[in-house]
C-alpha positions as CSV (number, residue, x, y, z in Angstrom):
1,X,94.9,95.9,131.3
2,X,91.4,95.8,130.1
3,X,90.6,95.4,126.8
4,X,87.5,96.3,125.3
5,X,85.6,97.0,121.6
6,X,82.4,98.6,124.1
7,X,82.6,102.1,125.0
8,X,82.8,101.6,128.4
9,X,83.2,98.5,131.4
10,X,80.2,97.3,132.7
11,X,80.7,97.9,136.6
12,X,83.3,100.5,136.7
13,X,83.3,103.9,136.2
14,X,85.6,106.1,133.8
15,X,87.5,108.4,135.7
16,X,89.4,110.4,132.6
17,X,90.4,110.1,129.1
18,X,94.1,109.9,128.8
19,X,93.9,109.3,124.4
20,X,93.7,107.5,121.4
21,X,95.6,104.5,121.2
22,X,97.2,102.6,118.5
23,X,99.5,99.4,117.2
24,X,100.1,98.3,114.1
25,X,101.8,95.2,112.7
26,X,102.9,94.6,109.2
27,X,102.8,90.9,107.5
28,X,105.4,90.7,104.7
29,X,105.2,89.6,101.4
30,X,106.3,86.2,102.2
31,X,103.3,84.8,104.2
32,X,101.6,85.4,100.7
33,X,104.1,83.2,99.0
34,X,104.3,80.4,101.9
35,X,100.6,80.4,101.4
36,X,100.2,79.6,98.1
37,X,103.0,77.4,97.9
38,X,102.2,75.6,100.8
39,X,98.5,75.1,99.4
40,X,99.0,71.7,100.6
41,X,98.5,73.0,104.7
42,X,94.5,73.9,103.8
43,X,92.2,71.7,104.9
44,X,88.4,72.8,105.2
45,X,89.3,76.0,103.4
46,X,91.0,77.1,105.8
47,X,95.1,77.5,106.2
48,X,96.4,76.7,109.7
49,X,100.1,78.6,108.6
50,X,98.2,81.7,107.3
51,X,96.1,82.1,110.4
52,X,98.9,81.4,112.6
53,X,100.9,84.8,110.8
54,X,97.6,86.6,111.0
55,X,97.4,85.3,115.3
56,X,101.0,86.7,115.8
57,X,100.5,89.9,113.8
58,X,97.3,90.1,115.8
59,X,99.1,89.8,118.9
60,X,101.9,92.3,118.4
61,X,99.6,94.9,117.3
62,X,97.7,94.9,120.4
63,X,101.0,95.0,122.5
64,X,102.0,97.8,121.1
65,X,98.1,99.4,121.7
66,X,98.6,98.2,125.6
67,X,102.0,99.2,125.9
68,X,101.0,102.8,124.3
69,X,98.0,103.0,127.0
70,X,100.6,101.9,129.5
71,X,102.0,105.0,128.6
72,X,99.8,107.2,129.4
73,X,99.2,106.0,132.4
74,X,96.1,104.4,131.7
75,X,94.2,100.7,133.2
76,X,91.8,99.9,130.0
77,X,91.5,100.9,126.3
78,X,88.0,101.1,125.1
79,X,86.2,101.4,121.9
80,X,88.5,99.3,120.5
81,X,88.5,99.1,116.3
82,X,90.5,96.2,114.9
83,X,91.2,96.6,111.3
84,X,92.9,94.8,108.5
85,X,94.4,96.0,105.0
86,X,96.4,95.1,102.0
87,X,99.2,97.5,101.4
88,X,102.2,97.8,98.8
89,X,102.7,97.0,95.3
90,X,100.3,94.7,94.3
91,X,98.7,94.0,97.6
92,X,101.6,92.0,98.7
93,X,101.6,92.9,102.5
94,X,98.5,92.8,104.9
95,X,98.7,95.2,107.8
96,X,96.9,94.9,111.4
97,X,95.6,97.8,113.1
98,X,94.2,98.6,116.4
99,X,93.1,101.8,118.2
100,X,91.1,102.6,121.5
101,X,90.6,105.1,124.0
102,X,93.1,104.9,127.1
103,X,91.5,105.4,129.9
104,X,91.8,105.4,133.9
105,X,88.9,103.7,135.5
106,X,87.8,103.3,139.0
């Protein structure tokens, strides 16, 4: 399956528009805690345990986009929007969203 943020596939042509798209993955409360406790992991600013969480909750949110083009019966998803945001009490979870157009192409 292609997999694209441009409107369209440079060298193919879209055939039809089979629908929005979407997958979403939720990170819990705990990355937030195994962040800050393990502080230690950070080295350049940068935490490798806290991008590794953000990687897999990356990763499941576009399997669920794929397998939701899938679907419909669709070869690519394009216009792909990959978004991120802090939800529950206190900002305590960070969830990963992803959306596209499914479409056939030839």
């Amino acid at each position: 399956m292609i997999l694209t943020t441009t409107p369209g596939i440079e060298g193919r042509s879209i055939r039809d528009y089979r629908g929005i798209v979407t997958g979403e993955a939720i990170v819990g409360a705990n990355i937030f805690k195994d962040f800050f406790a393990g502080i230690r992991d950070i080295v350049g600013g940068r935490s490798a345990a806290y991008e590794q969480e953000l990687q897999k909750a990356r990763d499941l949110a576009f399997r669920e986009l794929e397998d939701a083009a899938r679907r419909l019966g669709a070869h690519a998803v394009v216009g792909i929007d990959l978004d991120y945001e802090v939800v529950g009490q206190g900002g305590s979870m960070l969830m990963v969203t992803v959306s596209g157009t499914a479409v056939t192409i030839g």
